[in-house]
C-alpha positions in Angstrom: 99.3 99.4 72.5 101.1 101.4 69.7 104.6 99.5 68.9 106.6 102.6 71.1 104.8 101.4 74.0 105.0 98.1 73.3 108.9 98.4 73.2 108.6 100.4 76.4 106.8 98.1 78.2 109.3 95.3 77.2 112.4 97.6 78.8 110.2 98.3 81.6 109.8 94.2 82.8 113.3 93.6 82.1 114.2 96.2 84.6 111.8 94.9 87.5 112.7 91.2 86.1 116.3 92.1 86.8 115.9 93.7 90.0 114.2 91.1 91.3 116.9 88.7 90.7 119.3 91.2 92.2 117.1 91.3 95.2 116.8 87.5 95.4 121.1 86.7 95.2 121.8 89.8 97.5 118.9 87.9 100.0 120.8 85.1 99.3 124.0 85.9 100.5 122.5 87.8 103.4 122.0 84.6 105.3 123.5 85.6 108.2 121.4 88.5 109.0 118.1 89.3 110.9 115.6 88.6 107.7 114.1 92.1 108.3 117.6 93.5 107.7 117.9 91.1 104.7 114.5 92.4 102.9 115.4 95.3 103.5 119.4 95.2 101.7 117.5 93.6 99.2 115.3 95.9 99.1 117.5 98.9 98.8 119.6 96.4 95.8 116.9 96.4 93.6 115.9 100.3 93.8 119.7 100.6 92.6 118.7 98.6 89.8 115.8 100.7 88.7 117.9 103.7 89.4 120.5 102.8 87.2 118.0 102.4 83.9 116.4 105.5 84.8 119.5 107.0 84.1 120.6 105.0 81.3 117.1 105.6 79.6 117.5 109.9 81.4 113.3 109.0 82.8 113.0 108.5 86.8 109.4 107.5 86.1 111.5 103.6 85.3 110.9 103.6 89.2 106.7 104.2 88.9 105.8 100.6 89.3 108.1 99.8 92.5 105.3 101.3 95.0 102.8 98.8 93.9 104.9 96.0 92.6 107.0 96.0 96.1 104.7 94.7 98.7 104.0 91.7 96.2 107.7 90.7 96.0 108.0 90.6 99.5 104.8 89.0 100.6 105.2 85.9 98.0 109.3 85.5 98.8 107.4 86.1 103.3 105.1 83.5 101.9 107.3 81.1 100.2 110.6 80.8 101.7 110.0 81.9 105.3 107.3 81.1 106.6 107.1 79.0 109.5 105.4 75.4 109.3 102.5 76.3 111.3 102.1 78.9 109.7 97.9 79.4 109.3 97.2 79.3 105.6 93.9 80.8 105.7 95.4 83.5 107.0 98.2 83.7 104.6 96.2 83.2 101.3 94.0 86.1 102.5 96.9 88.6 102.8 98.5 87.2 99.7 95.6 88.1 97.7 94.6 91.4 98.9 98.2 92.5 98.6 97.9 91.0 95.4 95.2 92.5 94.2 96.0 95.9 95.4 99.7 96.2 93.7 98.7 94.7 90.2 95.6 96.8 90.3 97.7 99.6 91.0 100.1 98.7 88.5 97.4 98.3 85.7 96.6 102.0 87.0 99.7 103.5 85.9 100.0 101.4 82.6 96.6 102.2 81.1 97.9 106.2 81.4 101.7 105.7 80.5 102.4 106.3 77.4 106.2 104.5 77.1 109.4 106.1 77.9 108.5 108.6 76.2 106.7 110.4 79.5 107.9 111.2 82.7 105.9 112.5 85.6 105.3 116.1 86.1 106.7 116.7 89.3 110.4 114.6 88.2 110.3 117.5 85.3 110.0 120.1 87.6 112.3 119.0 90.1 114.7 118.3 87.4 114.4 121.8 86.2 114.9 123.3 89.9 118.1 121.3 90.7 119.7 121.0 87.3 123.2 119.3 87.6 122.0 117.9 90.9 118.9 116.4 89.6 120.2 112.7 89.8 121.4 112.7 93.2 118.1 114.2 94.1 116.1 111.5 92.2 118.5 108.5 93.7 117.7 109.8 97.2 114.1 111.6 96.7 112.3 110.1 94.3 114.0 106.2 94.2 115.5 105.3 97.7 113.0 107.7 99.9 109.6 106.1 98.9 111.1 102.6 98.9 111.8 103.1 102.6 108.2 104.4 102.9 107.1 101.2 101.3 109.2 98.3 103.2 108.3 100.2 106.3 104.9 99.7 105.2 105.0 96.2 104.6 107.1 95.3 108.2 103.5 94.1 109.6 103.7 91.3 106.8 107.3 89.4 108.4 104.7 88.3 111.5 102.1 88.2 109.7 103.5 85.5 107.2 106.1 84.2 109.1 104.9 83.5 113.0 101.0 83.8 112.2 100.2 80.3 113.6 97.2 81.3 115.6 93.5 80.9 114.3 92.1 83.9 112.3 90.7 86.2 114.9 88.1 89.3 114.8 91.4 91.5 114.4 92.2 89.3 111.0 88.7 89.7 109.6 88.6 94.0 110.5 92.0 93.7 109.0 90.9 92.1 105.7 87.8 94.1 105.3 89.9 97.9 105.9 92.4 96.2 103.6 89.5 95.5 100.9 87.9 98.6 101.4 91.3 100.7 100.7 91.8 98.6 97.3 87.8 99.2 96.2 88.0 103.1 97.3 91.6 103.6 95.1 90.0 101.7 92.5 86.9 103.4 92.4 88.6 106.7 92.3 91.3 105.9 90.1 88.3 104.8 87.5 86.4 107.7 88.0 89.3 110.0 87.6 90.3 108.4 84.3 86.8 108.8 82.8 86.7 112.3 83.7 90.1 112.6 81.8 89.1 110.5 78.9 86.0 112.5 78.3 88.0 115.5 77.4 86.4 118.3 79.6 86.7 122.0 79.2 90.3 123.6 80.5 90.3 124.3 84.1 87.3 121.7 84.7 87.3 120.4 88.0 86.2 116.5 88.8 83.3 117.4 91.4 81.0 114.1 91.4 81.1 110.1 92.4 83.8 109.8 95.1 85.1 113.4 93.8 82.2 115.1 95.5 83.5 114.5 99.0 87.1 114.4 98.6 89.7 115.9 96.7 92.0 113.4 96.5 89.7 110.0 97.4 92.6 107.8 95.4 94.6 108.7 98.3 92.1 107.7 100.9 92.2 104.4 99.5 95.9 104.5 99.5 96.0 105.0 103.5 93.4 102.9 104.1 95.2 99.9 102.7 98.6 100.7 104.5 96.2 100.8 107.9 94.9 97.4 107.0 98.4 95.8 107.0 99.1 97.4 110.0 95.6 95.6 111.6 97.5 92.3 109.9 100.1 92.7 112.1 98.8 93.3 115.2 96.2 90.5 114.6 99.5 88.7 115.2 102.1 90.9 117.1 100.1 93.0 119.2 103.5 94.1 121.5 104.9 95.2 117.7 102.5 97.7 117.4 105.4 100.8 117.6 107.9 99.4 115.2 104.6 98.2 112.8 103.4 101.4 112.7 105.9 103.4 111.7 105.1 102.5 107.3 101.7 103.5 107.9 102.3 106.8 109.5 105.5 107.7 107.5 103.1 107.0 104.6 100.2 108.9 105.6 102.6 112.0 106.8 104.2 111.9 103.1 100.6 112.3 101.6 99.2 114.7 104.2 102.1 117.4 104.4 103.8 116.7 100.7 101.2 115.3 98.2 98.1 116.6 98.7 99.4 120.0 99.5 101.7 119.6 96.1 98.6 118.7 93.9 96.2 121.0 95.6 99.0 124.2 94.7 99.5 122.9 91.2 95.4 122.8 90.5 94.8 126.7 92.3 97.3 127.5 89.5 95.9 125.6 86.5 92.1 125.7 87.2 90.5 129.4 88.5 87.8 127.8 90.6 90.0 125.4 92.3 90.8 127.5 95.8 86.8 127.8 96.0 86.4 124.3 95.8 89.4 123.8 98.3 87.4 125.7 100.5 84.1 123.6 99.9 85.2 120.0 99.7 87.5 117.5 102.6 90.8 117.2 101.6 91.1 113.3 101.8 88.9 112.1 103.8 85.0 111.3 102.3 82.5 114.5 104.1 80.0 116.1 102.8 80.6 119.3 100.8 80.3 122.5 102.2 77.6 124.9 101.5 
């Protein structure tokens, strides 16, 4: 990494490192309340925290790593401090692992294509550009506060499942684990396959049209869903009479990406690459089909 990245990486930990003890004291003195309601103050604390150096350093991209890095926080402190004492273990290793492995994966992701503080995401440029002297109240509420809802909402099938999951691992635990697995190897896959293309420096207006690409516009994203719906199979596994409340992350999350992201990407590529609205017309949005003659 050059030294500018270097330094940016540094700000960047002492941020998360920072909200995460803000998290853990405003927990702490939340005793008293339900411990959903406690996460989720937490929660909320922290995402203040991140706000307030994306302002300090004027980049809202500070917040990038709090969709992946979340559900780990709250699974270990699940894990560690509330869990009851027959609590299964198998069962708890499992989901600590694949939650694991799916945020720091994730993470990884977005490091190997930051650049440092220097860069900012697209879409925060453009929605700073649209709202001008209201861009910050926009970014608190739009693009810190409104995804870490998405993502604790996500995550409500881990309280039971890390907390209460005393039973043996059933059929329902071992679909859960392998939807959960296949979510992490489908974004990972994509996410690879995407990065290549990138790195291989293809004409202008090029469009990625093979591996995973071939049947899905936005694969990375199929991946994404599917490992929200495996947490939700976690939970269930466990709460079965939870299944309303439980669902309600993985179908806020899958709404967001159906009716705002891929509809934001797909708009921004018609206008950047001509052959991009044929190729809308030829190949699945998210889900992997065959292409269209």
């Amino acid at each position: 990494m050059s030294k500018s990245k270097t330094k940016s990486v540094v700000i960047v930990t002492i941020a998360y490192v920072l909200a995460i003890a803000v998290a853990a004291v405003t927990g702490y003195l939340l005793a008293d309340q339900h411990l959903i309601l406690r996460f989720f103050i937490a929660d909320v604390a922290a995402t203040v925290v991140i706000f307030l150096f994306s302002i300090s350093y004027n980049n809202s991209s500070f917040y990038d790593p709090y969709w992946s890095l979340g559900p780990i926080v709250i699974a270990v402190f699940l894990a560690c401090f509330f869990a009851a004492e027959d609590v299964n273990s198998i069962r708890t290793i499992l989901i600590l692992a694949l939650v694991s492995a799916y945020g720091l994966r994730l993470t990884y992701n977005w490091l190997r294509g930051w650049t440092g503080l220097d860069h900012q995401d697209w879409r925060y440029i453009d929605l700073q550009q649209k709202t001008g002297g209201m861009y910050w109240w926009v970014s608190f509420s739009g693009i810190h506060l409104f995804p870490t809802v998405l993502v604790f909402l996500g995550c409500l099938p881990l309280f039971p499942a890390l907390t209460s999951g005393s039973a043996p691992l059933n059929w329902l635990d071992i679909l859960a684990a392998v939807v959960t697995a296949t979510g992490i190897l489908l974004e990972g896959i994509s996410d690879n396959q995407l990065r290549n293309f990138r790195l291989s420096k293809p004409e202008k207006g090029a469009i990625l049209n093979t591996g995973l690409w071939k049947y899905s516009r936005h694969p990375n994203y199929l991946g994404e869903l599917t490992f929200w719906l495996g947490l939700y199979l976690f939970g269930l596994a466990i709460n079965p009479a939870g299944w309303h409340w439980m669902g309600s992350g993985m179908l806020s999350i899958t709404l967001l990406f159906v009716l705002y992201s891929v509809p934001a990407l797909d708009k921004r590529s018609v206008e950047r690459r001509p052959g991009y609205a044929e190729h809308m017309k030829k190949t699945s949005a998210i889900l992997l089909w065959p292409p269209k003659k």
